[in-house]
DRENPA-3360 file (N, C-alpha, C; in nm, 2 decimals, always signed):
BEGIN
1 = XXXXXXXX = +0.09/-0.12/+0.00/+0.00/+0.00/+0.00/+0.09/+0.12/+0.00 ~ +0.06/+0.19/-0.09/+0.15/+0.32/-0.09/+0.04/+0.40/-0.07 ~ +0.06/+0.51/+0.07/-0.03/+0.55/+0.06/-0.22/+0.47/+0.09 ~ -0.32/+0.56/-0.01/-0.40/+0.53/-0.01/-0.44/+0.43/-0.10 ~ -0.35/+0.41/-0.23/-0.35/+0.31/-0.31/-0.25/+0.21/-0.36 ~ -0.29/+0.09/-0.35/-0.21/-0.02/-0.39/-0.19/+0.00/-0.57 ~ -0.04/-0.07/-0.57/+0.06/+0.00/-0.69/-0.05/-0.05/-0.82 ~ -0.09/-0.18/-0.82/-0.16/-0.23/-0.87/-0.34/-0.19/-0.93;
9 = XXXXXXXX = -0.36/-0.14/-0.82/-0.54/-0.10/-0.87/-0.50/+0.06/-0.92 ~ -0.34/+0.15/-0.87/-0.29/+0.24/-0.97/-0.31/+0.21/-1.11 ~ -0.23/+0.08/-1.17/-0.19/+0.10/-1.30/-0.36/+0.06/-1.37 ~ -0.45/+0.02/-1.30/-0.54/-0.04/-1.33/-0.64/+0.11/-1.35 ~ -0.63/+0.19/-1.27/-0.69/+0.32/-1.28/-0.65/+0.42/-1.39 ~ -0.51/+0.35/-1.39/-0.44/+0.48/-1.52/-0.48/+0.46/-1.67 ~ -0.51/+0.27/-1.68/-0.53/+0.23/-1.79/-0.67/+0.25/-1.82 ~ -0.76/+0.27/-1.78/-0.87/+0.32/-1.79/-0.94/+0.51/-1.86;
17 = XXXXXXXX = -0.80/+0.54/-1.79/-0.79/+0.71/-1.81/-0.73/+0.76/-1.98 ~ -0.79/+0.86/-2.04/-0.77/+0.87/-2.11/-0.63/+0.97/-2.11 ~ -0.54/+0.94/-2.19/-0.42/+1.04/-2.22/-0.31/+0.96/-2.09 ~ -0.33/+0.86/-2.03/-0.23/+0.83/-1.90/-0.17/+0.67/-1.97 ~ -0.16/+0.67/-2.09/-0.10/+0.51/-2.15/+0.03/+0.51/-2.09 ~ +0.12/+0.66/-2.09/+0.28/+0.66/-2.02/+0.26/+0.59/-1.87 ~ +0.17/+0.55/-1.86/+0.18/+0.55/-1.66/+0.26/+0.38/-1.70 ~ +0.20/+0.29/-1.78/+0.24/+0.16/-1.80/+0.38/+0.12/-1.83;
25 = XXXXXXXX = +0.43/+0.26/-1.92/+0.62/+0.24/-1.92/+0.68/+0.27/-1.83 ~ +0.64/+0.33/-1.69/+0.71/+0.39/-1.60/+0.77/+0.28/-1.50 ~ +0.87/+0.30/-1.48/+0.95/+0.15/-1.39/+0.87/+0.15/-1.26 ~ +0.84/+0.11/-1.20/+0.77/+0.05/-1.09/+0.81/+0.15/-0.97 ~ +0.97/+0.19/-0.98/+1.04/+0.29/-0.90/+0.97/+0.45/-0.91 ~ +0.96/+0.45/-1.04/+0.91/+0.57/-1.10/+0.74/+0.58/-1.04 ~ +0.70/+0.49/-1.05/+0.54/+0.48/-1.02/+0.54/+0.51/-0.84 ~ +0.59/+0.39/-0.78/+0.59/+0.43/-0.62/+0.67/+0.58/-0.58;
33 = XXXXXXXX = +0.78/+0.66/-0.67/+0.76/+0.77/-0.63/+0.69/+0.87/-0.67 ~ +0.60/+0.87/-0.75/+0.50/+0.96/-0.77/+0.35/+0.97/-0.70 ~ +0.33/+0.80/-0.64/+0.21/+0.78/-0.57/+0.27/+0.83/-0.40 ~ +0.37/+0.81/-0.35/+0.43/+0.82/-0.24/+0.42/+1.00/-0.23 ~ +0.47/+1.10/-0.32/+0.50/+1.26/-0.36/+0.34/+1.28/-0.37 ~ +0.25/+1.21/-0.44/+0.10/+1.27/-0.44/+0.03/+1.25/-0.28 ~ +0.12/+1.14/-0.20/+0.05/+1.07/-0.11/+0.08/+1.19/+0.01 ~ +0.22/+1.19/+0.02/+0.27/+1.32/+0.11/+0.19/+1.43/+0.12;
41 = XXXXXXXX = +0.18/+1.54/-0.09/+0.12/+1.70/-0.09/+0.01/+1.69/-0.02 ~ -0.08/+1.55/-0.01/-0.22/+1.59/+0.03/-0.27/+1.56/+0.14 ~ -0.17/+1.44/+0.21/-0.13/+1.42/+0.36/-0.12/+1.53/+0.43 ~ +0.01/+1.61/+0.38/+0.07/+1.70/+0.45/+0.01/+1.86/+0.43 ~ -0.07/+1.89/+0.38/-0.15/+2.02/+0.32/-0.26/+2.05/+0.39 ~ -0.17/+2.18/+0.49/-0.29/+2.19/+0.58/-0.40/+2.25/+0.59 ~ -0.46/+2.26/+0.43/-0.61/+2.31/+0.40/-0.70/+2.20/+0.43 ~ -0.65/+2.07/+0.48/-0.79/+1.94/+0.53/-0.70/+1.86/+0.65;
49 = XXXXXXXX = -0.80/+1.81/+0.75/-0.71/+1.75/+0.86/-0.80/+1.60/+0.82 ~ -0.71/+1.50/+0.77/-0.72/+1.39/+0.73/-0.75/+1.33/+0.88 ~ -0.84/+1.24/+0.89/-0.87/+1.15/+1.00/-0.74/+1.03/+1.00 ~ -0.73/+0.99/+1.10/-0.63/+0.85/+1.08/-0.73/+0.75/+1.04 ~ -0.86/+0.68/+1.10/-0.89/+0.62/+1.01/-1.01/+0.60/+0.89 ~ -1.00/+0.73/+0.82/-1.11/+0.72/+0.73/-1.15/+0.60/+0.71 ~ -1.31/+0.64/+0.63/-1.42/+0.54/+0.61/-1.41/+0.49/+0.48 ~ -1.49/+0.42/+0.46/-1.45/+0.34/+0.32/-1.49/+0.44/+0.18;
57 = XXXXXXXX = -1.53/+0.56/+0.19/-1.60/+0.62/+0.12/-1.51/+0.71/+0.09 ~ -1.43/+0.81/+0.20/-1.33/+0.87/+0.20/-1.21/+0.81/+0.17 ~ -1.15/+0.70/+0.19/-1.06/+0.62/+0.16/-1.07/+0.61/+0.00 ~ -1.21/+0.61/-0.07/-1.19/+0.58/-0.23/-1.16/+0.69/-0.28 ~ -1.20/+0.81/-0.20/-1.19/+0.95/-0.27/-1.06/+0.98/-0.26 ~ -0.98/+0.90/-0.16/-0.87/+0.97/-0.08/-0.76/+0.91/-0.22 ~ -0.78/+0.79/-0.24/-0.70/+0.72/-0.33/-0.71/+0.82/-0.52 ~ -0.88/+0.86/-0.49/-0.86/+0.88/-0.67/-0.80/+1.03/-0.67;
65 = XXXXXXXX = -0.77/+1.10/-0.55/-0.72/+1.22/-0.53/-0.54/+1.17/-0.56 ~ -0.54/+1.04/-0.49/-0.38/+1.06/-0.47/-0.38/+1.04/-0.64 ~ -0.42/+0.92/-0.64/-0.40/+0.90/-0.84/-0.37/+0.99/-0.93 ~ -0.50/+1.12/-0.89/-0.51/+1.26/-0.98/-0.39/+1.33/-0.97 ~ -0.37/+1.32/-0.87/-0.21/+1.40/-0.85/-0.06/+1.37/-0.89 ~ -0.11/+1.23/-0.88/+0.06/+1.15/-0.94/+0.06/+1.16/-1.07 ~ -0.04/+1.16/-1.13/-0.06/+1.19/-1.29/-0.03/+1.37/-1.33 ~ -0.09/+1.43/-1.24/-0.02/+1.60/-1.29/+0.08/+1.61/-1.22;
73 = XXXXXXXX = +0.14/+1.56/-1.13/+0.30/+1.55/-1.12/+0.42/+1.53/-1.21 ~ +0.37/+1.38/-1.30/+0.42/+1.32/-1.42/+0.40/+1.41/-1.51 ~ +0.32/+1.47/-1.53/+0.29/+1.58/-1.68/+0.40/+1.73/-1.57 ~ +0.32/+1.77/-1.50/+0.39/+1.87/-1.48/+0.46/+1.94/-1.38 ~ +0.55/+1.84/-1.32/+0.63/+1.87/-1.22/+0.75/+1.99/-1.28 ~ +0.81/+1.92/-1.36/+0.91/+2.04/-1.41/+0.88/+2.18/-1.46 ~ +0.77/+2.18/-1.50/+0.70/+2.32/-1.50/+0.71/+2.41/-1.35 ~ +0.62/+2.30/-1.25/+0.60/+2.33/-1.12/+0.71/+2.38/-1.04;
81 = XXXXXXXX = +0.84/+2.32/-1.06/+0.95/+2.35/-1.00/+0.99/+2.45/-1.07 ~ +0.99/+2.47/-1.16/+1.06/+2.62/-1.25/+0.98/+2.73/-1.19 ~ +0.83/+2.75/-1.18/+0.82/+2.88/-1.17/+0.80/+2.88/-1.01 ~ +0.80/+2.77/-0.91/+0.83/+2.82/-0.79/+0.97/+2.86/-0.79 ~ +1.01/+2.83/-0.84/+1.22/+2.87/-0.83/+1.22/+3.01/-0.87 ~ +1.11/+3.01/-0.92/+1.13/+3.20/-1.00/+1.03/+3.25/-0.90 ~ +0.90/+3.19/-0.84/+0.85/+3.29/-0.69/+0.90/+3.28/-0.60 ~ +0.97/+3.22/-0.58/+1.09/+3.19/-0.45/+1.20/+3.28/-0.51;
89 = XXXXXXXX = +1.22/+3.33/-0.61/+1.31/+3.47/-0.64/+1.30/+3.59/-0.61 ~ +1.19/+3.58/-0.59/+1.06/+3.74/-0.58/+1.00/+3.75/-0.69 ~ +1.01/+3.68/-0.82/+0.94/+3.75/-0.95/+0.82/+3.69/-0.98 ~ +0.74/+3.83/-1.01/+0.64/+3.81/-1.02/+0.58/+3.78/-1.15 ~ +0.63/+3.82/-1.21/+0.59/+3.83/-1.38/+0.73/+3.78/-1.48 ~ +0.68/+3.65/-1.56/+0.77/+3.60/-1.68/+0.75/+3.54/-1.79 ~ +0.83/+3.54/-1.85/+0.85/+3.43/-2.00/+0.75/+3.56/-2.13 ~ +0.74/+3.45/-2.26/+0.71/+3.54/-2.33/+0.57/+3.60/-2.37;
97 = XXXXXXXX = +0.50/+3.52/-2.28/+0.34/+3.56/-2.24/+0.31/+3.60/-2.14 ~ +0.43/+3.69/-2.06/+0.40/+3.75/-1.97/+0.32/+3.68/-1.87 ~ +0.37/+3.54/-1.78/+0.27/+3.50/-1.66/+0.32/+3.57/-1.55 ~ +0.20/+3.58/-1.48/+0.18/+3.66/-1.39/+0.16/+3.56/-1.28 ~ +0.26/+3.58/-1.16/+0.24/+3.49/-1.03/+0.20/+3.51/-0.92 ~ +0.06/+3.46/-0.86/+0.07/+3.57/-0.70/+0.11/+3.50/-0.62 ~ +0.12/+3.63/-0.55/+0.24/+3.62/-0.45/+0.15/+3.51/-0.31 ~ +0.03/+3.53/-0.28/-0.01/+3.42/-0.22/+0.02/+3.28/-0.24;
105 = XXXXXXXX = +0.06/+3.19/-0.33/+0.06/+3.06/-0.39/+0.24/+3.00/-0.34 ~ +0.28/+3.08/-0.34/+0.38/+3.08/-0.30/+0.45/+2.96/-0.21 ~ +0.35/+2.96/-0.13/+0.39/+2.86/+0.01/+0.30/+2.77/+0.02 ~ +0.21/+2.78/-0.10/+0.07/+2.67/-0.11/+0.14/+2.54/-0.19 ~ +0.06/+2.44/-0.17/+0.09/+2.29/-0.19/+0.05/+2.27/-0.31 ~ +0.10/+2.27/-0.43/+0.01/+2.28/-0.55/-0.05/+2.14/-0.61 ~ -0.19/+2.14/-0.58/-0.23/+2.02/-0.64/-0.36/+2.03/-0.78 ~ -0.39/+1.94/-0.83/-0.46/+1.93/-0.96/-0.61/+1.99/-0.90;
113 = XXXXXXXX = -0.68/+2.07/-1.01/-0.80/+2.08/-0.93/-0.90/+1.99/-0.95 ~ -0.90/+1.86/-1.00/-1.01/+1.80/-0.93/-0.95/+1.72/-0.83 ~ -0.86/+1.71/-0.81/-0.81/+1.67/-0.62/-0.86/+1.73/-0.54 ~ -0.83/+1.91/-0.56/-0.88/+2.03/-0.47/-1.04/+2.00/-0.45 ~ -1.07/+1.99/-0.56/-1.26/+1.96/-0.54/-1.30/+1.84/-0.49 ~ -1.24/+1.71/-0.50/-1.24/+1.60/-0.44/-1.22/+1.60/-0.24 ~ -1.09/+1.67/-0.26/-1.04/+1.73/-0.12/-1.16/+1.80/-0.03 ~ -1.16/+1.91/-0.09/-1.27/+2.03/-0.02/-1.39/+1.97/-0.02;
121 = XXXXXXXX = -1.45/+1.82/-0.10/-1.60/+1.82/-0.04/-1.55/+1.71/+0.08 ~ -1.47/+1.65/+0.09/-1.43/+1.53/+0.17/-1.43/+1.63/+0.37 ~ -1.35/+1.72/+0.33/-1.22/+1.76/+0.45/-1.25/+1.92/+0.48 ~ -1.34/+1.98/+0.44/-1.36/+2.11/+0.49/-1.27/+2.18/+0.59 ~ -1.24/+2.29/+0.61/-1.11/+2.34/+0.72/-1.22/+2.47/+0.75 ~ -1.29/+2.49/+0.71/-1.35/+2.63/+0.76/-1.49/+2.68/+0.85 ~ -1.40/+2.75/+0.91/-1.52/+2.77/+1.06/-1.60/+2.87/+1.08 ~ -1.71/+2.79/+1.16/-1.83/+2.95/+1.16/-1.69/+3.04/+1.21;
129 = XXXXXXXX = -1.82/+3.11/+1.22/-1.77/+3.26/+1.26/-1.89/+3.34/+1.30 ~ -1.89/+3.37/+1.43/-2.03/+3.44/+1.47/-1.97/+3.56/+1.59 ~ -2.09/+3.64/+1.52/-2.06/+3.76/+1.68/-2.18/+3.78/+1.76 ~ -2.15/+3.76/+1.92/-2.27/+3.77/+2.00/-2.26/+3.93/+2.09 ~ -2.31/+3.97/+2.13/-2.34/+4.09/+2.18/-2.24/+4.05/+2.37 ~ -2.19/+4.09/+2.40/-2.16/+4.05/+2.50/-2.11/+4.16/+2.63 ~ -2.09/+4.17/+2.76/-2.07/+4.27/+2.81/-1.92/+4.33/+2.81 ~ -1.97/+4.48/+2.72/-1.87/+4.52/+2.71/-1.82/+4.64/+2.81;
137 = XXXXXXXX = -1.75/+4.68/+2.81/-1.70/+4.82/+2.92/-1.71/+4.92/+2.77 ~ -1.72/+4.92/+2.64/-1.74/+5.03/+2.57/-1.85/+5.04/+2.54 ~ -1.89/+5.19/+2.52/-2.01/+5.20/+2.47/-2.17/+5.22/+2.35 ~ -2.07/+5.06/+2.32/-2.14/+5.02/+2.20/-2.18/+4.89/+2.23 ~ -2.26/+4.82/+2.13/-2.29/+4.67/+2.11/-2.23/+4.64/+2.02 ~ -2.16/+4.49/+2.03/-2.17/+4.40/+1.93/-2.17/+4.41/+1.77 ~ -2.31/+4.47/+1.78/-2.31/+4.50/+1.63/-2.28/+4.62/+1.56 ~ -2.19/+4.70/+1.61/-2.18/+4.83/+1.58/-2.02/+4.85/+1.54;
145 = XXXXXXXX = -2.02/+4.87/+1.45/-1.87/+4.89/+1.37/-1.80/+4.98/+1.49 ~ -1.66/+4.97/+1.54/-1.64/+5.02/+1.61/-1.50/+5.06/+1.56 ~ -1.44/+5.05/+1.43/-1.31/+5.11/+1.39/-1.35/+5.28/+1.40 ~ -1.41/+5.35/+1.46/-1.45/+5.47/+1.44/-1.54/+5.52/+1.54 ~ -1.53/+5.45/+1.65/-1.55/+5.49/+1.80/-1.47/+5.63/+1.85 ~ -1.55/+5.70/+1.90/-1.50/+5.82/+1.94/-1.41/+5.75/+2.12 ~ -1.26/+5.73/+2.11/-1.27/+5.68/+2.29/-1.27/+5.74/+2.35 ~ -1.32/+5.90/+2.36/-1.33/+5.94/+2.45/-1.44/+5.92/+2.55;
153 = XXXXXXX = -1.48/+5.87/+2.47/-1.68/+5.83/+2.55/-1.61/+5.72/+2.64 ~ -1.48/+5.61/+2.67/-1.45/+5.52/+2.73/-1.39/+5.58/+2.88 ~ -1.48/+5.57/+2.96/-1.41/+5.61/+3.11/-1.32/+5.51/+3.21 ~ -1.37/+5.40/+3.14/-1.33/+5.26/+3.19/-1.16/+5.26/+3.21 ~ -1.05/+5.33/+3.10/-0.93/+5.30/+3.09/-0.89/+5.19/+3.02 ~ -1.01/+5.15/+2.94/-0.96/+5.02/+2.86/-1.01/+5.05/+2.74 ~ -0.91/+5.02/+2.65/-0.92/+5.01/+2.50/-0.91/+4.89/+2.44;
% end
């Protein structure tokens, strides 16, 4: 088991896929480190907190995610390393179509988007967020924008 998928129900998923016939020349070396590299980015990426023992449902999603990714690794890893080597320079902008890089992505894990979409309906990371009225020493509520509070109305000593 590498990972989420065994090397075998791999080549069995690649051969099925259209455009992935290269997955079948790749030496066996070649294959476990690209399932092992997809298995890591999306282990290790801390936009989802993977359970230790997903369910059988999540486990299939988990595997066709890792698959997705070992296959845009193979196509485009050397791309991927070039132009982080050039955001990791500071540049923002290159080549002869002028790509443009933000500067957020930077430190992000880059994976294929239907992984990301596979991922984000599986592993959600994002939390309410609510405001309740509560006792304050200023003299406002809760719901009252307060970047623009006059403090002199605060006798309390607390800001």
């Amino acid at each position: 088991m590498i990972g989420w998928v065994e090397l075998a129900d791999a080549t069995a998923f690649f051969s099925t896929r259209y455009g992935c016939s290269d997955w079948a020349a790749l030496s066996a070396d070649d294959k476990t480190a690209l399932l092992t590299t997809a298995y890591n980015r999306i282990y290790h990426d801390p936009r989802w907190t993977i359970p230790a023992s997903p369910s059988a449902a999540q486990l299939a999603k988990l595997a066709y995610a890792q698959e997705i990714t070992a296959w845009y690794m193979k196509v485009h890893i050397a791309d991927e390393d070039r132009r982080k080597g050039l955001q990791a320079q500071g540049v923002v902008a290159a080549g002869l179509v002028q790509e443009t890089y933000a500067a957020d992505m930077l430190d992000k894990i880059p994976l294929p988007a239907e992984a990301l979409g596979v991922l984000d309906s599986l592993f959600t990371t994002k939390k309410s967020f609510y405001v309740v009225d509560i006792d304050r020493k200023e003299p406002v509520g809760g719901d009252q924008d307060v970047t623009e509070v006059d403090n002199s109305l605060n006798t309390s000593g607390v800001y």
